[in-house]
C-alpha positions in Angstrom: -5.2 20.2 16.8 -3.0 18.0 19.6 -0.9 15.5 18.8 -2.9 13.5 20.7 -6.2 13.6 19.0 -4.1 13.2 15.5 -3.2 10.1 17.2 -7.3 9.4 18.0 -8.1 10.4 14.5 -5.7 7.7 13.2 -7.2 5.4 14.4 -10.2 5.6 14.0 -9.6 6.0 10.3 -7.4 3.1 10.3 -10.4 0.7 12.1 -12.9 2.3 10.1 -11.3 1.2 7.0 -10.6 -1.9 8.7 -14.2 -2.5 8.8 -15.2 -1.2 5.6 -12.9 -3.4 3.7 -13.3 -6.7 5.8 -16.0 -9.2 3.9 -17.6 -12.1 5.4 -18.9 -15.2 3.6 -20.2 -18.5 4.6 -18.9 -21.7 2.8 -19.1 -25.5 3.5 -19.5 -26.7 6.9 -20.2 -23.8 8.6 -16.7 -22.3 8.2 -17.0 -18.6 7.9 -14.2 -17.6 4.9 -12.9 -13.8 6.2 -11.2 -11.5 3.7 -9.1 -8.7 4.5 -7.9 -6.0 2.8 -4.4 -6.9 3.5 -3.0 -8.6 0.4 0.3 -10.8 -0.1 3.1 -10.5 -3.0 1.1 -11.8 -5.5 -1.4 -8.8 -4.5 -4.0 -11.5 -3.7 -6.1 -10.3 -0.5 -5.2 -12.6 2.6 -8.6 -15.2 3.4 -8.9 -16.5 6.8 -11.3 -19.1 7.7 -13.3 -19.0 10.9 -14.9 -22.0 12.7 -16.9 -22.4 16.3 -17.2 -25.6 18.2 -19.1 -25.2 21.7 -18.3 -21.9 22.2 -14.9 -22.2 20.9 -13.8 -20.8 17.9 -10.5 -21.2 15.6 -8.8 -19.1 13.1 -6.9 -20.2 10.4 -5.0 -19.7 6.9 -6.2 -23.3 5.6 -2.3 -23.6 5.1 -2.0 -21.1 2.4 0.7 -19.1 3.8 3.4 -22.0 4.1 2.4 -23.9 1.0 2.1 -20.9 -0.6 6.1 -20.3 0.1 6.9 -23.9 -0.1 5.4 -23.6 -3.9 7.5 -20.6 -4.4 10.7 -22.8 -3.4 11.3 -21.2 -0.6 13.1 -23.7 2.3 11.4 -23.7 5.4 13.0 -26.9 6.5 16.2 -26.1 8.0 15.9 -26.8 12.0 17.2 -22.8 12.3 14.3 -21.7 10.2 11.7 -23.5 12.1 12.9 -22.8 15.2 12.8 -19.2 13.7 9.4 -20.0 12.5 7.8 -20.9 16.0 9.6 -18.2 18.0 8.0 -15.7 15.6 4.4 -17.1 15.4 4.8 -17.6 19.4 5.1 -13.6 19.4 1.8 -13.8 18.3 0.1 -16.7 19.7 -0.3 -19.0 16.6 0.6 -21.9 16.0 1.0 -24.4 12.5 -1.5 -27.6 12.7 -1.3 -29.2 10.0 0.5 -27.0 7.4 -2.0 -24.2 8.6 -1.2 -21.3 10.9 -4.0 -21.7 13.5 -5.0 -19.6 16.5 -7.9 -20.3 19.0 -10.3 -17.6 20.4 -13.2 -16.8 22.6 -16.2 -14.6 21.8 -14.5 -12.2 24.0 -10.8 -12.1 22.0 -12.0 -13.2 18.8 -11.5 -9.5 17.3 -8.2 -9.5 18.6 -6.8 -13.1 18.1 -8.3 -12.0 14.4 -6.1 -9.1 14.4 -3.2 -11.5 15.4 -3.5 -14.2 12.8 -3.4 -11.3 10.1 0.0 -10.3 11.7 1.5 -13.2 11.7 0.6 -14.2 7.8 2.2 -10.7 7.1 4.8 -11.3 8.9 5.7 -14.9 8.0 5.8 -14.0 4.0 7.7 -11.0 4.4 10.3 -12.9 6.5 10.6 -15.8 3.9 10.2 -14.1 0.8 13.9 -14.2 0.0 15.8 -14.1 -3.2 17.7 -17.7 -2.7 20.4 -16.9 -4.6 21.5 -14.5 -3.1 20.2 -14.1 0.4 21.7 -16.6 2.6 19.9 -16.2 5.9 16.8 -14.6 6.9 16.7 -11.0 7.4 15.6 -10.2 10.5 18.4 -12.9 11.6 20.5 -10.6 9.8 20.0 -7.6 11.8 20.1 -9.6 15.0 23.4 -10.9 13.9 24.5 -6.9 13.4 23.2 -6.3 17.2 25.2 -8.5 18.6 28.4 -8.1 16.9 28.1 -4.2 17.6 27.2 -4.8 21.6 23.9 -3.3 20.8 22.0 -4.4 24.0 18.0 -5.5 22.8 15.4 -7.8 24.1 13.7 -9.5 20.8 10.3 -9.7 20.1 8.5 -8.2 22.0 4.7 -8.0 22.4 3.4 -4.3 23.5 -0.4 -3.4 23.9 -1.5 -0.8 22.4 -3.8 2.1 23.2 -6.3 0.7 20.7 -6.0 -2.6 22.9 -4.5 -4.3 20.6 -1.2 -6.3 20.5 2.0 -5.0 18.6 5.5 -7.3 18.2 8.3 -5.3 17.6 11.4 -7.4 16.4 13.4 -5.6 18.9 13.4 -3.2 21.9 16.6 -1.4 23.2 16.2 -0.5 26.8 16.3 3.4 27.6 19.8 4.6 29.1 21.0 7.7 30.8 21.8 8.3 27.1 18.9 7.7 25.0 15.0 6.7 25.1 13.8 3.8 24.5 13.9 2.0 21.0 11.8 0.1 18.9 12.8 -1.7 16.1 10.9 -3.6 13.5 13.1 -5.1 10.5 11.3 -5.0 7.1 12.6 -7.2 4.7 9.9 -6.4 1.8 8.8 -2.3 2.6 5.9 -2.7 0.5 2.6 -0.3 1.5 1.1 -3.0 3.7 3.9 -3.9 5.9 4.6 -0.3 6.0 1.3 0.6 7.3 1.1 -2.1 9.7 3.9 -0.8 11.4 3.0 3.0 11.0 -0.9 2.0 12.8 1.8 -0.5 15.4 3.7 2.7 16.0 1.3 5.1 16.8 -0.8 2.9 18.6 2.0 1.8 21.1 3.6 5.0 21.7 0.9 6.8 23.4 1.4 4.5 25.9 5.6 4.4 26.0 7.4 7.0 27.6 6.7 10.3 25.8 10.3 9.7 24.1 10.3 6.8 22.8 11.4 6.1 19.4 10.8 3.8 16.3 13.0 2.5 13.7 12.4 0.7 10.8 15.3 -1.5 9.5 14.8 -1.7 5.8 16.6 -4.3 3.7 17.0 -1.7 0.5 19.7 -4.1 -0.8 17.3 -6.5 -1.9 14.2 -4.1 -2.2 14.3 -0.3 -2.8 11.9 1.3 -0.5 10.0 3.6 -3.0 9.7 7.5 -2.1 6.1 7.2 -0.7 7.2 4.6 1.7 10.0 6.9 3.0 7.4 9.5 3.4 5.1 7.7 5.1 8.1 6.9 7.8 8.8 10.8 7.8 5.3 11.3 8.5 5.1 9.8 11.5 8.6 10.1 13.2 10.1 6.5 12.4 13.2 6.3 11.6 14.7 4.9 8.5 17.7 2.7 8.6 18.9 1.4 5.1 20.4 -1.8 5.6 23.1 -0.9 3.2 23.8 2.3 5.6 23.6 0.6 8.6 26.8 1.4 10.3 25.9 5.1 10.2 23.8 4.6 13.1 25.6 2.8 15.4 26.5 5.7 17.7 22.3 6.0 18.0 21.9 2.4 18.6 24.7 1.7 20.8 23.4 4.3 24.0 
């Protein structure tokens, strides 16, 4: 079998299950409640909530994400963490009204805009989810920190399509040089199975349409979360590579070229 029907087969599977686990309800006002198989810390399944106005239609968490966090005592106050906020949910075209990550759609988009939402709830709680006595600043701050001290050149979150037509941010993209391909970078602050796939179906749906060489790296904080042994696996399996943040200095010489 070729590598890239294995990559065909994916997904499929992965929107097949997609659509399998995916359940629709109607509830007051005819608001549409969505939920997804993805689930959040607390291993409750994400719920968006869907409404249409003349054609128009809007996404949103009903503000559970944030308050959700906020509840938890996490800070989200800070101007550097809202500007951190906006720049992220910018990547994927959402927006907070209200306390509510909210993202408008067509008829046309809605599966994708859909897709995006779901991203950026996933996203947003693994970024925040921080231990406050002991993590100072966000993660993914913390790796762009490490870039820049090292002279690692990048361009940050970026937005690739995918083959499956969907859109993919990566946290980070180091240019190809005489030297090395291209590299993606995606920093994982909680590697739990969900974030892990996300980025495995990301992955594999971007780089049949990168340069044939391109690679993918995943930038695991394992001082604050030990990645268990089917996570690393599941990065084996599919050629990303791991970079414990606790080890990060050993791959420098690979980032740097």
């Amino acid at each position: 079998m070729s590598a890239a029907l294995d990559c065909d087969l994916l997904i499929h599977e992965y929107l097949t299950w997609l659509r399998s686990e995916i359940s629709v309800v109607a509830v007051k006002g005819g608001v549409c409640e969505i939920t997804t198989p993805f689930v959040d810390r607390h291993n409750d399944h994400l719920q968006l909530y869907l409404t249409q106005d003349n054609g128009n239609y809007a996404l949103t968490d009903d503000g559970y994400t944030l308050s959700n966090l906020a509840m938890s005592g996490v800070d989200l106050t800070s101007p550097k963490r809202q500007q951190i906020l906006k720049t992220m949910l910018q990547g994927f075209g959402v927006s907070v009204v209200e306390g509510a990550l909210r993202i408008e759609a067509q008829r046309a988009n809605l599966p994708r805009r859909k897709h995006n939402l779901i991203q950026a709830m996933l996203a947003v709680n693994d970024m925040f989810v921080i231990a406050r006595e002991q993590v100072l600043s966000l993660f993914r701050e913390d790796v762009e920190r490490f870039l820049r001290a090292n002279d690692i050149r990048f361009t940050p979150l970026i937005k690739l399509a995918g083959r499956s037509g969907f859109d993919h941010t990566f946290d980070f993209v180091i240019p190809a040089s005489s030297k090395a391909p291209e590299r993606l970078l995606r920093a994982i602050n909680t590697p739990s199975r969900d974030n892990i796939s996300s980025y495995i179906f990301a992955w594999n749906d971007t780089r049949e349409v990168r340069a044939e060489d391109t690679q993918a790296y995943a930038i695991l904080n394992d001082e604050e979360h030990k990645p268990s042994s089917d996570v690393m696996q599941a990065l084996r399996a599919y050629q990303i590579i791991s970079v414990f943040w606790s080890r990060r200095e050993q791959h420098l010489d690979a980032l740097r070229r």
